[in-house]
PASEBA-1860 file (N, C-alpha, C; in nm, 3 decimals):
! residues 87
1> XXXXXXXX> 0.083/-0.118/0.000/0.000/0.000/0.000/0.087/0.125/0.000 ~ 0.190/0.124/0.083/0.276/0.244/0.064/0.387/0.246/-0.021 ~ 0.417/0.120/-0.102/0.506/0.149/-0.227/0.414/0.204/-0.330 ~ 0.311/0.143/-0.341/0.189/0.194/-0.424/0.120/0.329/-0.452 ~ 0.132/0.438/-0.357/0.080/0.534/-0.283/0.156/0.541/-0.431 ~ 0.030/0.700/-0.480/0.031/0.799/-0.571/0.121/0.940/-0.532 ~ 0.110/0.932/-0.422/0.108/1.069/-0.344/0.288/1.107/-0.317 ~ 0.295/1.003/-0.331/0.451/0.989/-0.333/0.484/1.015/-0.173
9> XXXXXXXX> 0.401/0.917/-0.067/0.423/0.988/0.060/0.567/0.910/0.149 ~ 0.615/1.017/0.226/0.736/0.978/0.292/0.741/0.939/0.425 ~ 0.819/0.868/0.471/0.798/0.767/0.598/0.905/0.828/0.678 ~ 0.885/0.794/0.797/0.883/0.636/0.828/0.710/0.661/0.855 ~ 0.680/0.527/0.835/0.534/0.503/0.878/0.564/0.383/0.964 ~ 0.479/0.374/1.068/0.470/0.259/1.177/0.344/0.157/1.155 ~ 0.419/0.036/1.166/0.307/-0.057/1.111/0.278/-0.160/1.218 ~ 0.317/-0.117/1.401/0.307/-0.178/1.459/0.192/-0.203/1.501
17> XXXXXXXX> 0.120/-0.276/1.584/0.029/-0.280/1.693/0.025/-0.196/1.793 ~ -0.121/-0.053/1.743/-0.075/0.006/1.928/-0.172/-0.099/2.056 ~ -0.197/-0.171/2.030/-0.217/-0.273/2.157/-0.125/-0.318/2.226 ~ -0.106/-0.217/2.368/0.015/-0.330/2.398/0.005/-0.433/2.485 ~ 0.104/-0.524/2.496/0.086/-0.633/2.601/0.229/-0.650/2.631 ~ 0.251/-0.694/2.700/0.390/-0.746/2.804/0.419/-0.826/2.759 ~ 0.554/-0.903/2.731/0.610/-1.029/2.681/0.579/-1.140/2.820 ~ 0.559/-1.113/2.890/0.434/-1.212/2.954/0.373/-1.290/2.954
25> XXXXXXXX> 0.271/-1.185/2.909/0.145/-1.192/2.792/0.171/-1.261/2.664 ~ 0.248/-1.245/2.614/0.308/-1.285/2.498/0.315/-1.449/2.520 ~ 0.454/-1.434/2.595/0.474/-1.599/2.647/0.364/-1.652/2.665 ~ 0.296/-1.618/2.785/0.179/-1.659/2.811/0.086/-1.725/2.727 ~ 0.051/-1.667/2.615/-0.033/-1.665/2.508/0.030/-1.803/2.434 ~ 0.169/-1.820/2.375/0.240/-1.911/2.300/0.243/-1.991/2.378 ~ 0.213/-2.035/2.506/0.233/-2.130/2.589/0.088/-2.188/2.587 ~ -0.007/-2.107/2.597/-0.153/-2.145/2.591/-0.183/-2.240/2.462
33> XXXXXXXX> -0.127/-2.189/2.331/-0.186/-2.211/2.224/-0.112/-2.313/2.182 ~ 0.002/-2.352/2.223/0.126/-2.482/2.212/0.071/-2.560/2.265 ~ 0.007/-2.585/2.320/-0.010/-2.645/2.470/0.122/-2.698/2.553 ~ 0.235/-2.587/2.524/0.350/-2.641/2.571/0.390/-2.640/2.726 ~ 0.478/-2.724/2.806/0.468/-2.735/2.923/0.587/-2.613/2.971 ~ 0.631/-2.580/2.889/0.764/-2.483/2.883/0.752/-2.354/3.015 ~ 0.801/-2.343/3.053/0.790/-2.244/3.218/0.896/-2.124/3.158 ~ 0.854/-1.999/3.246/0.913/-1.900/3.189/0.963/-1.832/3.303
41> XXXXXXXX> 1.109/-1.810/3.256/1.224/-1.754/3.357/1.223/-1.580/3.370 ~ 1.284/-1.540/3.433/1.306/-1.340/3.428/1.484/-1.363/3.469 ~ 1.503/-1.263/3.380/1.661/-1.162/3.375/1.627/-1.097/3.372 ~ 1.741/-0.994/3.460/1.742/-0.835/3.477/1.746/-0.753/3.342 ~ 1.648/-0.681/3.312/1.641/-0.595/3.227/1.759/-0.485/3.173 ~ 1.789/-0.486/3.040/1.859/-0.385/2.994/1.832/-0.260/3.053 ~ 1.977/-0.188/3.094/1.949/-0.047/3.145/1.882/0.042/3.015 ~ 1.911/0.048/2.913/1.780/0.094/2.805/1.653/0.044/2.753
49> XXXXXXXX> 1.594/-0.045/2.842/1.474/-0.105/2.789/1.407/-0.014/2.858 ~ 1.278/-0.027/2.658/1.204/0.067/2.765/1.048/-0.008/2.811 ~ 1.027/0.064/2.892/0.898/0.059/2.982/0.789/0.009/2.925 ~ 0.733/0.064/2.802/0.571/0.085/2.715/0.692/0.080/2.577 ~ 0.597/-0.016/2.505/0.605/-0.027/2.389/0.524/-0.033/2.305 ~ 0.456/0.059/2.312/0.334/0.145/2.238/0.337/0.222/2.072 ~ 0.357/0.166/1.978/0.368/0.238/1.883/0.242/0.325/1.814 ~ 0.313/0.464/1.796/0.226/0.544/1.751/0.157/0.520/1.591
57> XXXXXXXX> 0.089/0.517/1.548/0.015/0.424/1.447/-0.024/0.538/1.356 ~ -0.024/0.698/1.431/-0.197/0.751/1.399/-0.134/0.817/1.238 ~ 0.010/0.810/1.195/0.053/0.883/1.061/0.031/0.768/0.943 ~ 0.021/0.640/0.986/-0.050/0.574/0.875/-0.165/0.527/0.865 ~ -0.251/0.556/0.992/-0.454/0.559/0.985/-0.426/0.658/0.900 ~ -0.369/0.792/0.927/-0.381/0.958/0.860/-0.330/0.910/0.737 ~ -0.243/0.862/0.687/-0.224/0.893/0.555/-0.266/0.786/0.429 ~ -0.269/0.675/0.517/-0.271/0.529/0.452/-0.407/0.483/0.514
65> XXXXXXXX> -0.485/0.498/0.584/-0.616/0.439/0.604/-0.609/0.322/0.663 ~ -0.456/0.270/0.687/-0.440/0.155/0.734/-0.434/0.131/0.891 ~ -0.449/-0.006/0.976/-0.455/-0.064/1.055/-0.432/-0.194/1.061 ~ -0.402/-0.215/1.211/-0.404/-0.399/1.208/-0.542/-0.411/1.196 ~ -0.582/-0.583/1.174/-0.710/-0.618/1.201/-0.701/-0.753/1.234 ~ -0.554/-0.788/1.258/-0.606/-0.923/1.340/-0.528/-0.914/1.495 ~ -0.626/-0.978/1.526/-0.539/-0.988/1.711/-0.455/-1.071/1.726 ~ -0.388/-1.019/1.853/-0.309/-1.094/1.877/-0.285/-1.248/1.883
73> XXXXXXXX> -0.410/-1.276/1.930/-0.412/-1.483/1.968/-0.427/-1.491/1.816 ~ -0.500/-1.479/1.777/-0.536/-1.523/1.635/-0.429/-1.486/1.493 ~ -0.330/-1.361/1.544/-0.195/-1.366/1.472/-0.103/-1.501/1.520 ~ -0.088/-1.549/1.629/-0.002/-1.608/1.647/-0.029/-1.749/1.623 ~ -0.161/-1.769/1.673/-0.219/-1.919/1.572/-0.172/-1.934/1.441 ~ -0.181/-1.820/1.395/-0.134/-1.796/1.252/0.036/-1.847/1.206 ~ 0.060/-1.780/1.309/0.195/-1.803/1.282/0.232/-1.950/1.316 ~ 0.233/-1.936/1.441/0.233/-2.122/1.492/0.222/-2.241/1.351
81> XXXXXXX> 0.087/-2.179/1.292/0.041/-2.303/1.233/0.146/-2.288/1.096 ~ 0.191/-2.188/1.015/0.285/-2.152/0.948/0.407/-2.217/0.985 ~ 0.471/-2.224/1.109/0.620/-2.284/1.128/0.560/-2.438/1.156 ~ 0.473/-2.441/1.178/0.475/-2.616/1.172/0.452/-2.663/1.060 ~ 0.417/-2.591/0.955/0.412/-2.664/0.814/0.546/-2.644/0.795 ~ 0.610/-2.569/0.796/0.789/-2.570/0.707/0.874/-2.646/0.812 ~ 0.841/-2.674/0.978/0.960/-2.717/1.061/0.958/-2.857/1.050
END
């Protein structure tokens, strides 16, 4: 969509998810949907990590009309089911 653009518009554009969730959550989620028995450890955080990882979205709703539209569980099913066909 944005190589395509007429407008000749210039980036960076952000194509993240502003939903955020915690790698946690994350784990959490890949552990749910694996049904894997896998347990999850903590290390001390990088002195530059940051806090919220929130990406601002609103210059490609504004220019590109675009958004995510799939969620999270249902991206990663996605994916899941993708690496088990090629692994």
């Amino acid at each position: 969509m944005l190589m395509e653009n007429k407008r000749k518009l210039k980036g960076p554009f952000n194509f993240g998810n502003p939903n955020e969730f915690s790698v946690k959550e994350l784990a959490d989620q890949v552990i749910k949907i694996t049904n894997s028995n896998s347990e999850i450890s903590y290390s001390s955080l990088p002195e530059d990590d940051p806090t919220m990882r929130n990406p601002d979205i609103s210059d490609t709703i504004s220019s590109l009309g675009w958004r995510p539209q799939i969620e999270l569980e249902e991206g990663l099913k996605k994916t899941i089911k993708y690496f088990e066909t090629i692994l």
